[in-house]
PDB file of N, H, CA, C and O in Angstrom:
ATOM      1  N   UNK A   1      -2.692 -13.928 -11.532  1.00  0.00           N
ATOM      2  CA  UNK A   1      -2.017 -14.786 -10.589  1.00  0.00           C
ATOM      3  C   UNK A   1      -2.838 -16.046 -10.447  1.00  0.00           C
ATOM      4  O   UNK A   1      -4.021 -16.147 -10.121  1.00  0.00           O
ATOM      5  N   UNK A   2      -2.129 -16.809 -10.699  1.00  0.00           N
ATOM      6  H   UNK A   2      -1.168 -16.727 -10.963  1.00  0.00           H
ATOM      7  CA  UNK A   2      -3.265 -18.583 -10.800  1.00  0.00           C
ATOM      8  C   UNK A   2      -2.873 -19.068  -9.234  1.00  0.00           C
ATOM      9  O   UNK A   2      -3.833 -19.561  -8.643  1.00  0.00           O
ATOM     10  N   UNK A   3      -2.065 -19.030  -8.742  1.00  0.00           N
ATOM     11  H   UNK A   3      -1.285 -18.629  -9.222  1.00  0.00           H
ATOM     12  CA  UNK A   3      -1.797 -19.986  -7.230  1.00  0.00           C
ATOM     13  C   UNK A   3      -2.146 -19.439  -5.955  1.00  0.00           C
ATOM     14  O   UNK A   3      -1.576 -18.438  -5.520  1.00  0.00           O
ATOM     15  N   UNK A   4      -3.206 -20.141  -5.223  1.00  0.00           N
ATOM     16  H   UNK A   4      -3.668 -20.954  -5.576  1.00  0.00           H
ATOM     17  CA  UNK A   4      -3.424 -19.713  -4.563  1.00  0.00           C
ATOM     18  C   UNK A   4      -2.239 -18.812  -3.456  1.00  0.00           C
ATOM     19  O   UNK A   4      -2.781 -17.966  -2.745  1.00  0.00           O
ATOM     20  N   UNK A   5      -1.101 -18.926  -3.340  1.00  0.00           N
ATOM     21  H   UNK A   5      -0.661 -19.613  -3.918  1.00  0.00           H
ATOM     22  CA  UNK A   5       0.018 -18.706  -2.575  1.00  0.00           C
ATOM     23  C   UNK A   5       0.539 -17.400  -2.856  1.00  0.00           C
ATOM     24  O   UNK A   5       0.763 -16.520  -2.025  1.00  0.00           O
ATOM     25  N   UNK A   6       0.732 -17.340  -4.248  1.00  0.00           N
ATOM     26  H   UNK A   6       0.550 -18.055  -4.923  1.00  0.00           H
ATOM     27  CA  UNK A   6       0.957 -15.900  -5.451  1.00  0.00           C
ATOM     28  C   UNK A   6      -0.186 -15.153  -4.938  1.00  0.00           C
ATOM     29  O   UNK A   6       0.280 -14.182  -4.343  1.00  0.00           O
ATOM     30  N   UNK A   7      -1.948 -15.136  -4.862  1.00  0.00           N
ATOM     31  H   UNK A   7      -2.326 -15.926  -5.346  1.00  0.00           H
ATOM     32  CA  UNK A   7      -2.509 -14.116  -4.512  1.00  0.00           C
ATOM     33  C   UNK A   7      -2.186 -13.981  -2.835  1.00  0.00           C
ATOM     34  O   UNK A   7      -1.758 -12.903  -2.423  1.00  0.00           O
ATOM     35  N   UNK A   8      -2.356 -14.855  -2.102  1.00  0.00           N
ATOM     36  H   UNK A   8      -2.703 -15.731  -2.437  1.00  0.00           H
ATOM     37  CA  UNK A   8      -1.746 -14.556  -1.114  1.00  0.00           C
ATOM     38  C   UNK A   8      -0.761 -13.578  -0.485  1.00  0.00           C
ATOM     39  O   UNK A   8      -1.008 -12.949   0.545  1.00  0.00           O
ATOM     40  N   UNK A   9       0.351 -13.497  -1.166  1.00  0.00           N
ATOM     41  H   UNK A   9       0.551 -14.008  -2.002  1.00  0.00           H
ATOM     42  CA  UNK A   9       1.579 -12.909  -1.074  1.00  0.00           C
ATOM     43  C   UNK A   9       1.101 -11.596  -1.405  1.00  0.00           C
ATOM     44  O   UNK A   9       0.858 -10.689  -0.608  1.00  0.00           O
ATOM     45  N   UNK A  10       0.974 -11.577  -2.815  1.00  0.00           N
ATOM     46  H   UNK A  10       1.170 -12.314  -3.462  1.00  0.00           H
ATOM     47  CA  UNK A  10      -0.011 -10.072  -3.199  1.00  0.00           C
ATOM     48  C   UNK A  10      -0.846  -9.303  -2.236  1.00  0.00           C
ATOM     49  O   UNK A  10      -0.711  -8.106  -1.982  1.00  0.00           O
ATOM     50  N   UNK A  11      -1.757 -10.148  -1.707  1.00  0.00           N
ATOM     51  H   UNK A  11      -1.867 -11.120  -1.913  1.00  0.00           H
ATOM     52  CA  UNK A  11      -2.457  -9.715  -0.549  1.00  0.00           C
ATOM     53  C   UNK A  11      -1.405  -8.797   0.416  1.00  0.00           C
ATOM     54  O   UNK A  11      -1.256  -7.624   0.761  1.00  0.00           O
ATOM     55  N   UNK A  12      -0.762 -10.155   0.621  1.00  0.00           N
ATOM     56  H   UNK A  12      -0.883 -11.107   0.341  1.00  0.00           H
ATOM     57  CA  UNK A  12       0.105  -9.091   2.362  1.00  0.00           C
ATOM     58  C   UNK A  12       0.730  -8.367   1.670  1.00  0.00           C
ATOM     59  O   UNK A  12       1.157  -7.624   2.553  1.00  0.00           O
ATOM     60  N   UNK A  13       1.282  -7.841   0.437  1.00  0.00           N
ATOM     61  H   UNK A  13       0.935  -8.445  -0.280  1.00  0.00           H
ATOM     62  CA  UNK A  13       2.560  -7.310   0.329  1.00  0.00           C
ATOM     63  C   UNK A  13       1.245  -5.797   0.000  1.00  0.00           C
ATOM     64  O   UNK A  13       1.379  -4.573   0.020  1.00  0.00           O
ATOM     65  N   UNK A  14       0.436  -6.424  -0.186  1.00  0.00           N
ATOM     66  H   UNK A  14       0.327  -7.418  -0.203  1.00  0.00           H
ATOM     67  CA  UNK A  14      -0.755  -4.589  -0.773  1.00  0.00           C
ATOM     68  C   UNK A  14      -0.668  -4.392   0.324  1.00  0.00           C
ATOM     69  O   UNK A  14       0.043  -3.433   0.626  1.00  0.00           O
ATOM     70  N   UNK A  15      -1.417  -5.281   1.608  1.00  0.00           N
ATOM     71  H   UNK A  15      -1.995  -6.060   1.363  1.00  0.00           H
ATOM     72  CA  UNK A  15      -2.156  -4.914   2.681  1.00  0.00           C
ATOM     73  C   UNK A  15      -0.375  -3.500   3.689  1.00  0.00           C
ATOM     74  O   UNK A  15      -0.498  -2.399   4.226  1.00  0.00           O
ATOM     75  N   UNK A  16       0.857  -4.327   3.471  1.00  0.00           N
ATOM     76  H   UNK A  16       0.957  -5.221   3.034  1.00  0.00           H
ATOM     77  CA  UNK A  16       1.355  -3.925   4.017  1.00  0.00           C
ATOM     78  C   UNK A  16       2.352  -2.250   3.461  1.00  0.00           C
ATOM     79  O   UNK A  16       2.938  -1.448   4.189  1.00  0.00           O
ATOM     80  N   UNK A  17       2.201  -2.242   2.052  1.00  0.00           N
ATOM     81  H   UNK A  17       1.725  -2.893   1.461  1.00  0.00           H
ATOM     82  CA  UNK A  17       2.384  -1.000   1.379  1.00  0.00           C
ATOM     83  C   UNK A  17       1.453   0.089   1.678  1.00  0.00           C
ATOM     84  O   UNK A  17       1.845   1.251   1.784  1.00  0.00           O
ATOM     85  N   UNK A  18      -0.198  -0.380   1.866  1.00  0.00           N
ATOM     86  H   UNK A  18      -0.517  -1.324   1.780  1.00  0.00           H
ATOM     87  CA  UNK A  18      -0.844   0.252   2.044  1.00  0.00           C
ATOM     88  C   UNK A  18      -0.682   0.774   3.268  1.00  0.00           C
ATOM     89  O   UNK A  18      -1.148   1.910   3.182  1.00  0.00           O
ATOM     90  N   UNK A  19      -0.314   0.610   4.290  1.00  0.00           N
ATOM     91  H   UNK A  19       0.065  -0.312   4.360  1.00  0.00           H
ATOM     92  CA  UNK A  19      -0.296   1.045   5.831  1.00  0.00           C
ATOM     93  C   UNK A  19       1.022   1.400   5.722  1.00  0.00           C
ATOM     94  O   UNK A  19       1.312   2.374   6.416  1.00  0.00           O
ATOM     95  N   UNK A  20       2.044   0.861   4.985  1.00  0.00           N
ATOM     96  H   UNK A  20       1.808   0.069   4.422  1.00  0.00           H
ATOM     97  CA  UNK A  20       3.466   1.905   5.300  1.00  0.00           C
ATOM     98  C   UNK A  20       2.986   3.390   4.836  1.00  0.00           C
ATOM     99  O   UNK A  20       2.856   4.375   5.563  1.00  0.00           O
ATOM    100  N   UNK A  21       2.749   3.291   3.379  1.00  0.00           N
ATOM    101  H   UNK A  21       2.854   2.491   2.788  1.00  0.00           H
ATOM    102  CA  UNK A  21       2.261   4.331   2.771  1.00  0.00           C
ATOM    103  C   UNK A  21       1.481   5.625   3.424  1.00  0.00           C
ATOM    104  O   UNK A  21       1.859   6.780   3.231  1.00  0.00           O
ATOM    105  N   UNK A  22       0.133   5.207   4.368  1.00  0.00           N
ATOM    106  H   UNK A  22      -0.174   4.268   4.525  1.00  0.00           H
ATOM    107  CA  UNK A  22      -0.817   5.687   4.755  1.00  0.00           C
ATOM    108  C   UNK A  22       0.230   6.471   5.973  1.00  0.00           C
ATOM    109  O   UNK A  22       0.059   7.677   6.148  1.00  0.00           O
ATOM    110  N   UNK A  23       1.189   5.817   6.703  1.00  0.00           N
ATOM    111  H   UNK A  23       1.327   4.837   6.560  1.00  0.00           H
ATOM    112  CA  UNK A  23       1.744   6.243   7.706  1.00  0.00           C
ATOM    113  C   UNK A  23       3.192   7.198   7.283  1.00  0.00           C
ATOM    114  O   UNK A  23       3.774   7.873   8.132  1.00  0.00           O
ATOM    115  N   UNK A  24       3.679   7.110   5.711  1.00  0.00           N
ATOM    116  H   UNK A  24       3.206   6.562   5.022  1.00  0.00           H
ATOM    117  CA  UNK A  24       4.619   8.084   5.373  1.00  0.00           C
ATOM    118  C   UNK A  24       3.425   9.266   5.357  1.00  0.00           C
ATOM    119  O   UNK A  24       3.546  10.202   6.147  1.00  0.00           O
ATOM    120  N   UNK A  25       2.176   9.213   4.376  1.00  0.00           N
ATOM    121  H   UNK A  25       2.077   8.453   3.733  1.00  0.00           H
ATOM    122  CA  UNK A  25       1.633  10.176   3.864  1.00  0.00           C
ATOM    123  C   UNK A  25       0.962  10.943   4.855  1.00  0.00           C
ATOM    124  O   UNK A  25       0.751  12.114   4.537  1.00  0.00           O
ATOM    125  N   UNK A  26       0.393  10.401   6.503  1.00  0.00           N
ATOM    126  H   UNK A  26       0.565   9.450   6.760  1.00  0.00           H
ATOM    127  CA  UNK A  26       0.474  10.834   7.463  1.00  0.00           C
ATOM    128  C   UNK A  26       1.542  11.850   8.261  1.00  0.00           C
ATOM    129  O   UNK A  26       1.256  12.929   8.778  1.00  0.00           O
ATOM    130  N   UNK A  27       2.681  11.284   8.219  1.00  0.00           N
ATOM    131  H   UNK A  27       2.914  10.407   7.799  1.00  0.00           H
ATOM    132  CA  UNK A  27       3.609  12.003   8.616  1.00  0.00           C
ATOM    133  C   UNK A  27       4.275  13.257   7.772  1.00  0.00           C
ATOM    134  O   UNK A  27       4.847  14.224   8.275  1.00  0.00           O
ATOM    135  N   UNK A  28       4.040  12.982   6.221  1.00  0.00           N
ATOM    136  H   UNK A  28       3.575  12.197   5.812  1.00  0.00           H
ATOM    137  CA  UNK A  28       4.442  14.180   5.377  1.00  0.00           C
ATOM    138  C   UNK A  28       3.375  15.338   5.418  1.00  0.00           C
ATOM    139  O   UNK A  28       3.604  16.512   5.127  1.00  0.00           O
ATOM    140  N   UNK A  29       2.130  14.794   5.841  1.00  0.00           N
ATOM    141  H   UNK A  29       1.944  13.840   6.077  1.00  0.00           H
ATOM    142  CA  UNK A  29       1.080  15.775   5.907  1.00  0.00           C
ATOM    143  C   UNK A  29       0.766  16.696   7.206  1.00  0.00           C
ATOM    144  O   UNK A  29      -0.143  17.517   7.326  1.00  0.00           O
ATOM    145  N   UNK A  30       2.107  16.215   8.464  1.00  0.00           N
ATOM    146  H   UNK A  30       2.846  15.548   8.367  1.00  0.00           H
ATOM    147  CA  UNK A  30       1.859  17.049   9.386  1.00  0.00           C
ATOM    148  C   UNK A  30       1.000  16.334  10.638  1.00  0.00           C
ATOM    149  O   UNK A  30       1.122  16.742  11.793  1.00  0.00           O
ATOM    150  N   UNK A  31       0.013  15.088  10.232  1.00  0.00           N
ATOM    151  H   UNK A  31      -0.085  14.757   9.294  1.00  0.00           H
ATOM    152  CA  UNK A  31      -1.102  14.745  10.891  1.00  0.00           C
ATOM    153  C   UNK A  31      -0.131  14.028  11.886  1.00  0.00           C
ATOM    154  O   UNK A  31       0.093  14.893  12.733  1.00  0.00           O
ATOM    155  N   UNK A  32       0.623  12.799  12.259  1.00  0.00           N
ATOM    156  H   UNK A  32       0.441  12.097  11.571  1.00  0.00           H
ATOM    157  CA  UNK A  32       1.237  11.978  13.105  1.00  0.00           C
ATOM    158  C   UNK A  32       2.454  13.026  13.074  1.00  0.00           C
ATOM    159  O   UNK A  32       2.750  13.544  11.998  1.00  0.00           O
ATOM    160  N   UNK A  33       3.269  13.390  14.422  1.00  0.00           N
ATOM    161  H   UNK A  33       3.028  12.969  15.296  1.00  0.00           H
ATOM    162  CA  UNK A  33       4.118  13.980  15.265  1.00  0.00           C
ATOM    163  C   UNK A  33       5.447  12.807  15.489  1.00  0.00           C
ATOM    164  O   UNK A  33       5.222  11.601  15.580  1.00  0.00           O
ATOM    165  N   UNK A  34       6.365  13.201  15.533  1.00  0.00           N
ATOM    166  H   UNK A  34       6.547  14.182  15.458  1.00  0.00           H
ATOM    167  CA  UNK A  34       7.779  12.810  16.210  1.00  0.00           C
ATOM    168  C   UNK A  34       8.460  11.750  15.708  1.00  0.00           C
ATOM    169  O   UNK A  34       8.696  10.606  16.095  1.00  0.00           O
ATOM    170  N   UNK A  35       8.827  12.675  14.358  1.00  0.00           N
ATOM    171  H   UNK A  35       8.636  13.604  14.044  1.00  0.00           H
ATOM    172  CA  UNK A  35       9.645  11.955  13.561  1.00  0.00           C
ATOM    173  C   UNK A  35      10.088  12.876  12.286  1.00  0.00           C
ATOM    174  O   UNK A  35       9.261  13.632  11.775  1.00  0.00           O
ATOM    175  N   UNK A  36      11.583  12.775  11.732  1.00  0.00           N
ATOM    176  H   UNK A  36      12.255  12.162  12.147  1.00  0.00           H
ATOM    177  CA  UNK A  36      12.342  13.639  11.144  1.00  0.00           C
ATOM    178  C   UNK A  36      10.960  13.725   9.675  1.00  0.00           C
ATOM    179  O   UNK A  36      10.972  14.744   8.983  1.00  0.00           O
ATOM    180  N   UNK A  37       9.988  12.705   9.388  1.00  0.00           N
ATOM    181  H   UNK A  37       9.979  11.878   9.950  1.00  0.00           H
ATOM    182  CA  UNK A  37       9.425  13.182   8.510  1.00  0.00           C
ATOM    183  C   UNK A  37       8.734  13.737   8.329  1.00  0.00           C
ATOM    184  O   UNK A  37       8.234  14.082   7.258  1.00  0.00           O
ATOM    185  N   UNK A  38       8.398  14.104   9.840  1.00  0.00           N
ATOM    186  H   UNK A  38       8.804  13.825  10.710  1.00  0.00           H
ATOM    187  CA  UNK A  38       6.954  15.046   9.641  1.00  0.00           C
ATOM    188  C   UNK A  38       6.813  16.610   9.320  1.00  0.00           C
ATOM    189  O   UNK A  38       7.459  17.378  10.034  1.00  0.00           O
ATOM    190  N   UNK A  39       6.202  17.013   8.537  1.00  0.00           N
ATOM    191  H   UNK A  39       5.678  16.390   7.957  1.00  0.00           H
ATOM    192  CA  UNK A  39       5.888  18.085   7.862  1.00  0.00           C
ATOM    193  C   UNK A  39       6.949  18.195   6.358  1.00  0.00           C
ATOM    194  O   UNK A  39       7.524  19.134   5.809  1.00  0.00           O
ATOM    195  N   UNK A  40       6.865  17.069   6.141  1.00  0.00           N
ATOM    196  H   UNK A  40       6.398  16.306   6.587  1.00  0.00           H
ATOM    197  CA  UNK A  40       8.174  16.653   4.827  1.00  0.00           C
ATOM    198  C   UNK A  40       7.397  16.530   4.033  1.00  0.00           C
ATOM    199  O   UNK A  40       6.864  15.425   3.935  1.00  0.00           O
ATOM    200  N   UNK A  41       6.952  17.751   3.011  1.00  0.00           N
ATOM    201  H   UNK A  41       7.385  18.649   3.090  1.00  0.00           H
ATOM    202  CA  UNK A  41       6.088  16.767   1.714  1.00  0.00           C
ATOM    203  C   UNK A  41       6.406  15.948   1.029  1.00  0.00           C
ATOM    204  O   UNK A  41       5.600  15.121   0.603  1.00  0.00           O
ATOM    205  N   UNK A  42       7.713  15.941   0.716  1.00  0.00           N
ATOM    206  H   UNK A  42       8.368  16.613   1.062  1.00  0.00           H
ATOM    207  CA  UNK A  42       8.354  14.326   0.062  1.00  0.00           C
ATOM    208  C   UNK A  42       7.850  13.300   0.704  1.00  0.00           C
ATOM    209  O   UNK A  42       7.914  12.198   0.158  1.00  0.00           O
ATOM    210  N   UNK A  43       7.287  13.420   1.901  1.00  0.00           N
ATOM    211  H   UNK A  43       7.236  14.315   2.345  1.00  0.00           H
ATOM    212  CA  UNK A  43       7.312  11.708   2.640  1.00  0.00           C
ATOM    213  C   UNK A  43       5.819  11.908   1.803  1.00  0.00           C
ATOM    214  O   UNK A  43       5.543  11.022   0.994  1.00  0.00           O
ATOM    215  N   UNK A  44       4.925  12.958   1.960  1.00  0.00           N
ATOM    216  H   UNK A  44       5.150  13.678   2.617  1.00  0.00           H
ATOM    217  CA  UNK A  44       3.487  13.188   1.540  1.00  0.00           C
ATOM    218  C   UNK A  44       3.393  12.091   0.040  1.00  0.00           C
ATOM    219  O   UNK A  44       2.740  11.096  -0.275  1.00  0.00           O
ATOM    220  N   UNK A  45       4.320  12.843  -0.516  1.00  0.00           N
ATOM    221  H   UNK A  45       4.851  13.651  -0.260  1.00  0.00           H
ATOM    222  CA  UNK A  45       4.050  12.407  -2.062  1.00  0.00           C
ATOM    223  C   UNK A  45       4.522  10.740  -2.065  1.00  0.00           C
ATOM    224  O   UNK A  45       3.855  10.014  -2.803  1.00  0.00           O
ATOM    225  N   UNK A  46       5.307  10.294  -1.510  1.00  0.00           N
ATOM    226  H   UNK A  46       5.848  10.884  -0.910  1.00  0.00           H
ATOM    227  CA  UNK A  46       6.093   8.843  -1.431  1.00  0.00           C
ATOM    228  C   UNK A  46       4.725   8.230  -1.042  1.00  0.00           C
ATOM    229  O   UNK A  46       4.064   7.341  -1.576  1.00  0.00           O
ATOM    230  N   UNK A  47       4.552   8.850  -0.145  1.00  0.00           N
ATOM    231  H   UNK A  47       5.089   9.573   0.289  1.00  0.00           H
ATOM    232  CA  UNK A  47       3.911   7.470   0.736  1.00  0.00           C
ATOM    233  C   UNK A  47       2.040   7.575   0.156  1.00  0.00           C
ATOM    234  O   UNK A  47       1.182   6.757   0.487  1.00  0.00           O
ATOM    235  N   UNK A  48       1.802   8.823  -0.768  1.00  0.00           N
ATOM    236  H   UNK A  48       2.500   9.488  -1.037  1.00  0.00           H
ATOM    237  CA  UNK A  48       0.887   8.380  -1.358  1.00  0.00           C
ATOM    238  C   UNK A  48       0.751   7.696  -2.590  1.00  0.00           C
ATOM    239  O   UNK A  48      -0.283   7.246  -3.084  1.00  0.00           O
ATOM    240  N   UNK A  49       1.881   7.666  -3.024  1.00  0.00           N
ATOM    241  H   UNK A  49       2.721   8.032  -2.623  1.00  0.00           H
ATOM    242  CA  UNK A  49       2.726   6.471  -4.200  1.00  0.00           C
ATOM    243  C   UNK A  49       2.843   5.047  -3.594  1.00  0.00           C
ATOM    244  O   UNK A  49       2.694   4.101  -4.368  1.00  0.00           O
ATOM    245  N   UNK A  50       3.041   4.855  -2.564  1.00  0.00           N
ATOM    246  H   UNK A  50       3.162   5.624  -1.935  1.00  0.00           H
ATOM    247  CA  UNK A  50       3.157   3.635  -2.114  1.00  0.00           C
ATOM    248  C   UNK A  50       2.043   3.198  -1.292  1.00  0.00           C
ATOM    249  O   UNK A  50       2.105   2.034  -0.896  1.00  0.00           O
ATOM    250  N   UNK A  51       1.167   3.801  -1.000  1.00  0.00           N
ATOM    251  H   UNK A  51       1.116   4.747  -1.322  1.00  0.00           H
ATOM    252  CA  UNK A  51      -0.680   3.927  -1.127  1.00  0.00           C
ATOM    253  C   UNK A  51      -1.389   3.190  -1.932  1.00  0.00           C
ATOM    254  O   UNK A  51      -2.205   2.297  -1.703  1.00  0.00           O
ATOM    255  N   UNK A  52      -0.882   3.792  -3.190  1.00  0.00           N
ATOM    256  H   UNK A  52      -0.220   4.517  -3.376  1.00  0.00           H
ATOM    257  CA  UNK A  52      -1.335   3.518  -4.592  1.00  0.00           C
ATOM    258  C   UNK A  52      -1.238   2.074  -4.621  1.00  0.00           C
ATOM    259  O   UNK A  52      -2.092   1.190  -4.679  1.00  0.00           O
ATOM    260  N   UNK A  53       0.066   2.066  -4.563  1.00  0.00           N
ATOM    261  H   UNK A  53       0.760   2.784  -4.515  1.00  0.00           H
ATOM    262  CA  UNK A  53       0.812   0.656  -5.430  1.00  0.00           C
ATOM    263  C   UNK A  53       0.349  -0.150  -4.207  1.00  0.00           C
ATOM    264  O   UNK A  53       0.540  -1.258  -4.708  1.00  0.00           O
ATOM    265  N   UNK A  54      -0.093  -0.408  -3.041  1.00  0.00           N
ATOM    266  H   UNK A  54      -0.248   0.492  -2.634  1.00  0.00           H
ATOM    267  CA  UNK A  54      -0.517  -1.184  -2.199  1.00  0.00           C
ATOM    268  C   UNK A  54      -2.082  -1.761  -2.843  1.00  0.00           C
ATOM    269  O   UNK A  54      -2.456  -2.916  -3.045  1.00  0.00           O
ATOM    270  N   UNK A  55      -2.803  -0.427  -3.065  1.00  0.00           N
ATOM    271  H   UNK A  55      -2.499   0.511  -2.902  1.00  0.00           H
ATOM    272  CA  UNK A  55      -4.287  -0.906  -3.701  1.00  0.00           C
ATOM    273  C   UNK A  55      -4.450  -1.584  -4.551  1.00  0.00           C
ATOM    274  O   UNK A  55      -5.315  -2.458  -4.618  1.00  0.00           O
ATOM    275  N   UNK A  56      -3.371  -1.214  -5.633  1.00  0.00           N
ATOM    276  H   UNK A  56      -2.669  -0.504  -5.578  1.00  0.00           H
ATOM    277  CA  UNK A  56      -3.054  -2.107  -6.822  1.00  0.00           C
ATOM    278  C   UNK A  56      -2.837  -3.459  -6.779  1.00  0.00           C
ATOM    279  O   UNK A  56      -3.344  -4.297  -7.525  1.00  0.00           O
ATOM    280  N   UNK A  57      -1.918  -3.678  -5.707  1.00  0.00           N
ATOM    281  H   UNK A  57      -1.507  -2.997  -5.101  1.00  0.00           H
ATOM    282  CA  UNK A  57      -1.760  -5.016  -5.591  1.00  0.00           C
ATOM    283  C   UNK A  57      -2.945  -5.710  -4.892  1.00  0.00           C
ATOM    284  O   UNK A  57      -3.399  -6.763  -5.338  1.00  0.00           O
ATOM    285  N   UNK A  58      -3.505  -5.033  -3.649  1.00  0.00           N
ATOM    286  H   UNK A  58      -3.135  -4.177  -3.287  1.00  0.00           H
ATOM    287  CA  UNK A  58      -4.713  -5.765  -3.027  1.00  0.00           C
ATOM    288  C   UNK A  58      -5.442  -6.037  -4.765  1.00  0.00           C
ATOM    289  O   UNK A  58      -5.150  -6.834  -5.656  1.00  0.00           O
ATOM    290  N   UNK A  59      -6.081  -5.365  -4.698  1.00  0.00           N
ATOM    291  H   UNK A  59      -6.318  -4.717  -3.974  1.00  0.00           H
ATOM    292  CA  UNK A  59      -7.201  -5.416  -6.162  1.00  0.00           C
ATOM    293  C   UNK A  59      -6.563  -7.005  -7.449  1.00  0.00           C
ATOM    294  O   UNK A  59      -7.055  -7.991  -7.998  1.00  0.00           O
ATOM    295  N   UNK A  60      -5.309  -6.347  -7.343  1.00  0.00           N
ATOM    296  H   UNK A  60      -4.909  -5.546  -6.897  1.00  0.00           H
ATOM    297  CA  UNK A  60      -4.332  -7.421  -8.162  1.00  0.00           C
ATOM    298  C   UNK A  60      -4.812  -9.322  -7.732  1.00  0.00           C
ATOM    299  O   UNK A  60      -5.089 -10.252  -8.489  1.00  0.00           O
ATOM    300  N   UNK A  61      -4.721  -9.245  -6.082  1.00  0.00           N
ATOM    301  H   UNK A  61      -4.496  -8.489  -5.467  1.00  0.00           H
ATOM    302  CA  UNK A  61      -4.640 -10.231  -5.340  1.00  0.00           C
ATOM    303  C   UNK A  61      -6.213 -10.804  -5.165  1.00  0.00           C
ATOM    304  O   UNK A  61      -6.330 -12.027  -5.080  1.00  0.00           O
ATOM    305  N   UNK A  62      -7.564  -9.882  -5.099  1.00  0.00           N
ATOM    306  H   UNK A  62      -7.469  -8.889  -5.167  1.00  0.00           H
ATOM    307  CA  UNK A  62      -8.537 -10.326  -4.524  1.00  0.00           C
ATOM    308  C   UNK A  62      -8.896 -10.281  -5.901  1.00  0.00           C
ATOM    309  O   UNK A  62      -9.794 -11.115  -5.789  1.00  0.00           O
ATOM    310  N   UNK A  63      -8.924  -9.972  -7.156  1.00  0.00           N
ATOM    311  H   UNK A  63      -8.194  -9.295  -7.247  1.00  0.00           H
ATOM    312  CA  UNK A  63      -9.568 -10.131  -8.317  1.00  0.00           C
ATOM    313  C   UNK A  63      -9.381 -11.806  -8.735  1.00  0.00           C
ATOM    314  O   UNK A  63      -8.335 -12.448  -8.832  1.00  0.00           O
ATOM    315  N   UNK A  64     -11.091 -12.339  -8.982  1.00  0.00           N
ATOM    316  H   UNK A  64     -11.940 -11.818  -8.903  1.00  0.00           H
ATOM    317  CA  UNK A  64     -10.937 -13.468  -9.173  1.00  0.00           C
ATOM    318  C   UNK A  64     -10.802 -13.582 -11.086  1.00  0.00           C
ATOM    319  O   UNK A  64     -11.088 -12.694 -11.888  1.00  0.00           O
ATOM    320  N   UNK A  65     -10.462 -14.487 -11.278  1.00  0.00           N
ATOM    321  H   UNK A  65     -10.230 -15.209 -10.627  1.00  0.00           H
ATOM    322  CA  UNK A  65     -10.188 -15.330 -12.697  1.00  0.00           C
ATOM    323  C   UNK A  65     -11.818 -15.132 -13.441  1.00  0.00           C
ATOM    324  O   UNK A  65     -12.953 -15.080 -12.968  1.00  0.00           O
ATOM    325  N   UNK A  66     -11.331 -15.069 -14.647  1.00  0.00           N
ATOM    326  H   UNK A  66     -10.408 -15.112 -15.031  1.00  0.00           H
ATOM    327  CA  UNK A  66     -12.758 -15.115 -15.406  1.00  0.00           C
ATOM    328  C   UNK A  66     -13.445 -16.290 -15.377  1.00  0.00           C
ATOM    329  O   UNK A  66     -14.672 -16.381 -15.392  1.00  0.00           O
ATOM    330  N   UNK A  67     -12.255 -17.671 -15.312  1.00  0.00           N
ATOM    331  H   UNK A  67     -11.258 -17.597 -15.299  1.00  0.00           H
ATOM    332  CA  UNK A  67     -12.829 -19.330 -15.245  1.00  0.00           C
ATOM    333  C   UNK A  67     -13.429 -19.601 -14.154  1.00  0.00           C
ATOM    334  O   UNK A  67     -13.675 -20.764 -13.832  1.00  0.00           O
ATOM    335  N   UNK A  68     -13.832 -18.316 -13.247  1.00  0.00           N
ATOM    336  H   UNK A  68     -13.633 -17.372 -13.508  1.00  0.00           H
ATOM    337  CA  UNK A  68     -14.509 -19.216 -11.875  1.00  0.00           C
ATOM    338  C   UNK A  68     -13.900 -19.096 -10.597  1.00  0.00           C
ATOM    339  O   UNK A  68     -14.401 -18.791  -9.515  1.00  0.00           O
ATOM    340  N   UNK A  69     -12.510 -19.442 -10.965  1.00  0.00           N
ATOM    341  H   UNK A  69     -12.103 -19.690 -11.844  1.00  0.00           H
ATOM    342  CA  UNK A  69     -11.540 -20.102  -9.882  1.00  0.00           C
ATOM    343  C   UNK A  69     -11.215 -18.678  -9.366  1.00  0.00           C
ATOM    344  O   UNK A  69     -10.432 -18.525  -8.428  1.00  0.00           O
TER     345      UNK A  69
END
């Protein structure tokens, strides 16, 4: 990603997969209460998929260029 605006975006869009994610995989795991997903391992497995793909993108977003920039 060359523009500063593009890592940007990357940024929020990891930062905010990562916390949906963390809060499905919470709720599929039983840990957070009062809501149709909790104790759902499907939400478990989703939302540690969308965990993933949040880190990916942070990492995606804060990795600098080999030129420096």
């Amino acid at each position: 990603m060359r523009s500063r605006a593009g890592r940007t975006a990357l940024i929020v869009v990891g930062v905010v997969a990562l916390l949906v994610g963390v809060v499905f995989a919470g709720q599929g795991a039983n840990l957070i209460p009062g809501s149709s997903m909790t104790g759902d391992r499907t939400w478990l497995y989703i939302g540690l998929a969308l965990a993933l793909v949040g880190v990916v993108l942070l990492v995606l977003g804060v990795r600098r260029r080999k030129d420096g920039s």
